[in-house]
C-alpha positions as semicolon CSV with decimal commas, in nm:
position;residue;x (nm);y (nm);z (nm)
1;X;0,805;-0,704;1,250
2;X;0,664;-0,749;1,604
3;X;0,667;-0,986;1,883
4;X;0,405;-1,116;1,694
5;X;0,549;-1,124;1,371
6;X;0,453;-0,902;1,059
7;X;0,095;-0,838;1,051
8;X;-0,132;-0,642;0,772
9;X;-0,505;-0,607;0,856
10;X;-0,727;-0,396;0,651
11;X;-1,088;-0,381;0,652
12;X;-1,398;-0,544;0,719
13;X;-1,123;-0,810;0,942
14;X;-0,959;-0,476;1,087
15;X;-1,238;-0,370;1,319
16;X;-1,346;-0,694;1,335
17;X;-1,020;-0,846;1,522
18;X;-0,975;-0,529;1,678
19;X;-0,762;-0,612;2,018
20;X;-0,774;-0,993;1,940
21;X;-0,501;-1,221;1,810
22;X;-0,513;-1,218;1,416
23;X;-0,328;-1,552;1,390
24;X;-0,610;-1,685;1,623
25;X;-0,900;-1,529;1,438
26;X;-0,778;-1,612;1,113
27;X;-0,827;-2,021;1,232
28;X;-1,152;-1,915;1,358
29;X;-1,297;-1,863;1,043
30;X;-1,584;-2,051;0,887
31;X;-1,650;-2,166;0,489
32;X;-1,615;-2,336;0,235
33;X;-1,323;-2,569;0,245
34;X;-1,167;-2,605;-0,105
35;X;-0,814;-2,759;-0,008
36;X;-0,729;-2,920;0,361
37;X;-0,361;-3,055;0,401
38;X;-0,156;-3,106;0,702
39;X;0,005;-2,788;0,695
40;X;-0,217;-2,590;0,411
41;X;-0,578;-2,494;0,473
42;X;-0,802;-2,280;0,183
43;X;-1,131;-2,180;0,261
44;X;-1,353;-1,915;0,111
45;X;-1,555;-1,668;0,361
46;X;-1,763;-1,374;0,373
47;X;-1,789;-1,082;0,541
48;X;-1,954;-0,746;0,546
49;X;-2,175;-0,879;0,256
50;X;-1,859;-1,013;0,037
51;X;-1,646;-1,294;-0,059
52;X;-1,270;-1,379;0,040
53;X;-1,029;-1,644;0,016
54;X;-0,834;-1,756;0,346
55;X;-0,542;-1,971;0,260
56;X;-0,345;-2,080;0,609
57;X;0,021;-2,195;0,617
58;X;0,134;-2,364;0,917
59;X;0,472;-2,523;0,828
60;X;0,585;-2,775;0,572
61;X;0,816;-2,969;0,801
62;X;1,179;-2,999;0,739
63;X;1,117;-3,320;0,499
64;X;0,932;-3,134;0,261
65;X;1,169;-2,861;0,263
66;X;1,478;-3,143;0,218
67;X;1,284;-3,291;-0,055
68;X;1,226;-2,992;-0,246
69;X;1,573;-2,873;-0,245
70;X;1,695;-3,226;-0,335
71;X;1,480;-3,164;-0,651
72;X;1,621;-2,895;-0,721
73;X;1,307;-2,687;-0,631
74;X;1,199;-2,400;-0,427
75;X;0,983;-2,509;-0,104
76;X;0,679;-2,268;-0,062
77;X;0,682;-2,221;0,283
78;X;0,453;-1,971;0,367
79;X;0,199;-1,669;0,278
80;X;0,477;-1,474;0,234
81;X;0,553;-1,565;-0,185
82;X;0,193;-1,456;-0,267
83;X;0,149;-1,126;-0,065
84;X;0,463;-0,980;-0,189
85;X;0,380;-1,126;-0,538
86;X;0,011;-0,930;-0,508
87;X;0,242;-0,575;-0,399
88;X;0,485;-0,660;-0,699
89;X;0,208;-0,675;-0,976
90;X;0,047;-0,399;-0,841
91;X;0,358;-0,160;-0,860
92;X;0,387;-0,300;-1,228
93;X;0,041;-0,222;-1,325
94;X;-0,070;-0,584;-1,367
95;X;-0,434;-0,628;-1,242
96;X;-0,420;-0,925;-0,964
97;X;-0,592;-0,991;-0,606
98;X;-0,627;-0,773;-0,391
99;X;-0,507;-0,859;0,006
100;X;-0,705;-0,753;0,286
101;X;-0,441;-0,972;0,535
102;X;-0,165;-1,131;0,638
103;X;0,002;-1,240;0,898
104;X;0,322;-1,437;0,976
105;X;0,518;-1,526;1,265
106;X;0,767;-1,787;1,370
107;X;1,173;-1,768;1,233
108;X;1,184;-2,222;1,201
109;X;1,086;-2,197;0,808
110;X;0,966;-2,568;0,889
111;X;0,747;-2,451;1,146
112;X;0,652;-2,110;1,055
113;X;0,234;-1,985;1,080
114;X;0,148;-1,758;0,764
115;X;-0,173;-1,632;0,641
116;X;-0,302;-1,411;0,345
117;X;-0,663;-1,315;0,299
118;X;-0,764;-1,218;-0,059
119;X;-1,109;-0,998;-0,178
120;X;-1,290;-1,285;-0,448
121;X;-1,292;-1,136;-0,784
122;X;-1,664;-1,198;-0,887
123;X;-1,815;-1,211;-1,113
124;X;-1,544;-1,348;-1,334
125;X;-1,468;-1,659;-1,546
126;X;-1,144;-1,846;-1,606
127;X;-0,963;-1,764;-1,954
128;X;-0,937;-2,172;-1,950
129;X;-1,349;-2,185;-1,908
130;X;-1,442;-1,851;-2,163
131;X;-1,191;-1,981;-2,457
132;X;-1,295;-2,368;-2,408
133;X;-1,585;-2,372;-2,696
134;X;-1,394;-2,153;-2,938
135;X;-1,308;-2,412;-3,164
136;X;-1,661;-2,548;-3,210
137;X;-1,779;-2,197;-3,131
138;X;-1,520;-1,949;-3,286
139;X;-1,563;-1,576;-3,079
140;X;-1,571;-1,271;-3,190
141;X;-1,206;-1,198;-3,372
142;X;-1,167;-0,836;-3,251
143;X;-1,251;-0,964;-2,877
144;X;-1,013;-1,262;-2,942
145;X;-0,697;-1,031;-3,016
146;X;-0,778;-0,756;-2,726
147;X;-0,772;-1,085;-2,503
148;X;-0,432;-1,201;-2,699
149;X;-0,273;-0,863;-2,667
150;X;-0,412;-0,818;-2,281
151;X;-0,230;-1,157;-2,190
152;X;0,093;-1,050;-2,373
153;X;0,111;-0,707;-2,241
154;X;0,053;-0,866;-1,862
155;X;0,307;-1,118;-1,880
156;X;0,576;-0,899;-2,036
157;X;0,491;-0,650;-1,769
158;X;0,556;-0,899;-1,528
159;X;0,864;-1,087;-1,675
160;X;1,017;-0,714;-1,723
161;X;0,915;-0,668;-1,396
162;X;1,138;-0,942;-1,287
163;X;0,869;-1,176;-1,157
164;X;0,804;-1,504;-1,315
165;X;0,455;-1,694;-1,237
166;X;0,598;-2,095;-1,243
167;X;0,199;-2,165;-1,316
168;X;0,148;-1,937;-1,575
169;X;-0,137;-2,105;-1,727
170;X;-0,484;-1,979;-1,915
171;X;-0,703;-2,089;-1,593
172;X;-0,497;-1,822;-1,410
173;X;-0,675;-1,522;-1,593
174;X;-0,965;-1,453;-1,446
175;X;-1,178;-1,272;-1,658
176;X;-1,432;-0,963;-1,528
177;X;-1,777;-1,004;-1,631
178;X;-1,916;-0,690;-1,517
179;X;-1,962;-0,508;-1,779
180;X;-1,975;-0,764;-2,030
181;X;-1,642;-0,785;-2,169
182;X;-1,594;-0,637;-2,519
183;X;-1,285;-0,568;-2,766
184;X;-1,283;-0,212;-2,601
185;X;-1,332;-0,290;-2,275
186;X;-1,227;-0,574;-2,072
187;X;-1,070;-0,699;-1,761
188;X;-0,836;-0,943;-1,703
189;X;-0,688;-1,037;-1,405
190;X;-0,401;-1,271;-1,287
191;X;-0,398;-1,514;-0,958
192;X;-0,270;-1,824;-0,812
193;X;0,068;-1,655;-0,711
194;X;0,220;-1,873;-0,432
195;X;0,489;-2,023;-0,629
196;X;0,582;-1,670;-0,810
197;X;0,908;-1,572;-0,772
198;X;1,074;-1,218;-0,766
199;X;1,429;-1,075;-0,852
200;X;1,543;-0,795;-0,971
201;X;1,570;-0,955;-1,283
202;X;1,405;-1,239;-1,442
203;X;1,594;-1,499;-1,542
204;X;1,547;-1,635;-1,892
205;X;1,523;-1,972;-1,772
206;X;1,256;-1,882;-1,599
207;X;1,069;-1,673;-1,836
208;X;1,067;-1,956;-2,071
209;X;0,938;-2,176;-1,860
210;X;0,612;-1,961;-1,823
211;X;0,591;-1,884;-2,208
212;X;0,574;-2,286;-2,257
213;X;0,346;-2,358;-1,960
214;X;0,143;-2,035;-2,124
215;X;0,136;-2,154;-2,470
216;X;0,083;-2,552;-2,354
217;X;-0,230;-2,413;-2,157
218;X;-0,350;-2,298;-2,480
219;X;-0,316;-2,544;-2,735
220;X;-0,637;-2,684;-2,696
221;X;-0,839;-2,345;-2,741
222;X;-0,848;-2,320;-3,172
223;X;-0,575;-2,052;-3,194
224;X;-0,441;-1,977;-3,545
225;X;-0,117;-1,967;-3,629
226;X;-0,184;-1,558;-3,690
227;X;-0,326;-1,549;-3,298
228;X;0,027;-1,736;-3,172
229;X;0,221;-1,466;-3,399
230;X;-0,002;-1,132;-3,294
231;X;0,087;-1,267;-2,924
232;X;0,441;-1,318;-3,026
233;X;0,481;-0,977;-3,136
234;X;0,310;-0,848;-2,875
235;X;0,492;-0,995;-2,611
236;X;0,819;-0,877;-2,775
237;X;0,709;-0,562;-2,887
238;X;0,909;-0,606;-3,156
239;X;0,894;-0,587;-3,544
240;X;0,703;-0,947;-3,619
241;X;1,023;-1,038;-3,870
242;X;1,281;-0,918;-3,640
243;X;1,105;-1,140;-3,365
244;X;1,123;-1,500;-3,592
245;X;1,482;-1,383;-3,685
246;X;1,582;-1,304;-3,313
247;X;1,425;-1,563;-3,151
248;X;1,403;-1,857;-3,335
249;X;1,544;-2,060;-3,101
250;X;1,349;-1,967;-2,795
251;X;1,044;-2,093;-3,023
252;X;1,157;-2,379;-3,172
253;X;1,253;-2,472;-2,761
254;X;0,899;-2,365;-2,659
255;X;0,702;-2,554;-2,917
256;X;0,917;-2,865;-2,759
257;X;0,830;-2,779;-2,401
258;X;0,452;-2,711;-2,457
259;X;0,429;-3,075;-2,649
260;X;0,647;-3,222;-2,356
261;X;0,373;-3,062;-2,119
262;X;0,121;-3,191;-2,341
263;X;0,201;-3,551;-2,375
264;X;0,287;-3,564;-1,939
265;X;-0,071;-3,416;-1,927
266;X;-0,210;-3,687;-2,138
267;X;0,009;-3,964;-1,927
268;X;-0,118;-3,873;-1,604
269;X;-0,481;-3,743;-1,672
270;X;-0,647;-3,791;-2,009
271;X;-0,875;-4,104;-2,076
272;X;-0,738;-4,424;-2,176
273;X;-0,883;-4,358;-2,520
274;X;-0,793;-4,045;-2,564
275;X;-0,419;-4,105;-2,497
């Protein structure tokens, strides 16, 4: 921590904003705009012949703070949950981002100026995009379980970890299409970690909640009842009879939340006649 705040600038931005202001070079730069709110700017750039995401905090106000703690809910108010998210999964061994900046200054959490500045994983695809044909389309099977056991292994890593995601969904995965992804060789990675949180350990409140938002994301992708148990046992790393005796409840209570999740989804987005 300076008198500028706490600062991390690695290259091509390092030599680049050598001597300048980074907080003042950051909202300098140029791209494509994919999200623009009052105090939340995301923008993709390039540089040095690559690709990076920009995402800008510059205070939620004190009325967004109130009204996410009257909800019961966790303000984001910064850069801050995603960069040490991005060092978290990489001391667990969970394939993420990786973070070229960040910046933030300012002690008013309504007020305060945040940055983080992420290399684009390309080429990739979403797990949401790869598995949506699969049930018209069914993939490979051996492919289909290294991508069921990849998943489970990163989210227990995580959860044991003591991180939980809060979006843990399918379109979270990227994906690595270079080489083509096979059974024996593929690359998945996981993003969109602003609203992660981090203790020492996680709670199983918590870690239920991503299971169901998990398993909700995936209902629509043609998994078998033999997929949902091989990523069951998986995750567990348990004997698969021990697993259905242990923890019955826990998925009796996350089929529930994933249909909850499912019919919201349908209330607020689906087609009238698909409802």
């Amino acid at each position: 921590m300076s008198a500028s705040g706490t600062v991390f600038v690695d290259e091509p931005f390092r030599s680049r904003w050598a001597g300048r202001d980074p907080f003042d070079m950051v909202e300098a730069l140029q791209g494509e705009v994919f999200r623009e709110l009052e105090g939340r700017r995301t923008l993709r750039v390039e540089a040095g012949g690559r690709g990076y995401f920009v995402k800008i905090h510059r205070g939620v106000g004190w009325r967004e703070i109130f009204k996410n703690l009257l909800s019961a809910r966790l303000p984001v108010l910064g850069a801050r949950n995603e960069w040490q998210a991005i060092r978290q999964l990489d001391e667990l061994g969970v394939a993420t981002m990786k973070a070229v900046a960040y910046g933030e200054r300012g002690c008013n959490p309504a007020r305060q100026h945040s940055f983080i500045v992420t290399e684009e994983l390309t080429p990739t695809v979403s797990l949401e995009d790869f598995c949506r044909d699969w049930p018209q389309c069914p993939p490979d099977s051996a492919l289909k379980r290294a991508l069921i056991d990849r998943v489970a292994d990163m989210v227990r890593q995580m959860h044991e970890g003591g991180m939980n995601h809060r979006d843990l969904y399918i379109c979270h995965f990227l994906l690595h299409l270079e080489p083509a992804p096979t059974a024996a060789a593929l690359r998945l990675s996981l993003i969109d970690l602003h609203r992660s949180q981090i203790r020492a350990r996680t709670p199983r409140r918590w870690r239920d909640k991503d299971l169901a938002a998990l398993y909700f994301s995936a209902l629509g992708i043609g998994l078998t009842r033999r997929d949902k148990l091989r990523f069951v046992r998986r995750y567990f790393g348990r004997p698969l009879r021990e697993v259905l005796r242990n923890e019955a409840a826990l998925l009796a209570r996350l089929e529930a939340e994933a249909g909850r999740l499912h019919a919201r989804y349908l209330r607020k987005y689906a087609p009238e006649g698909a409802r």
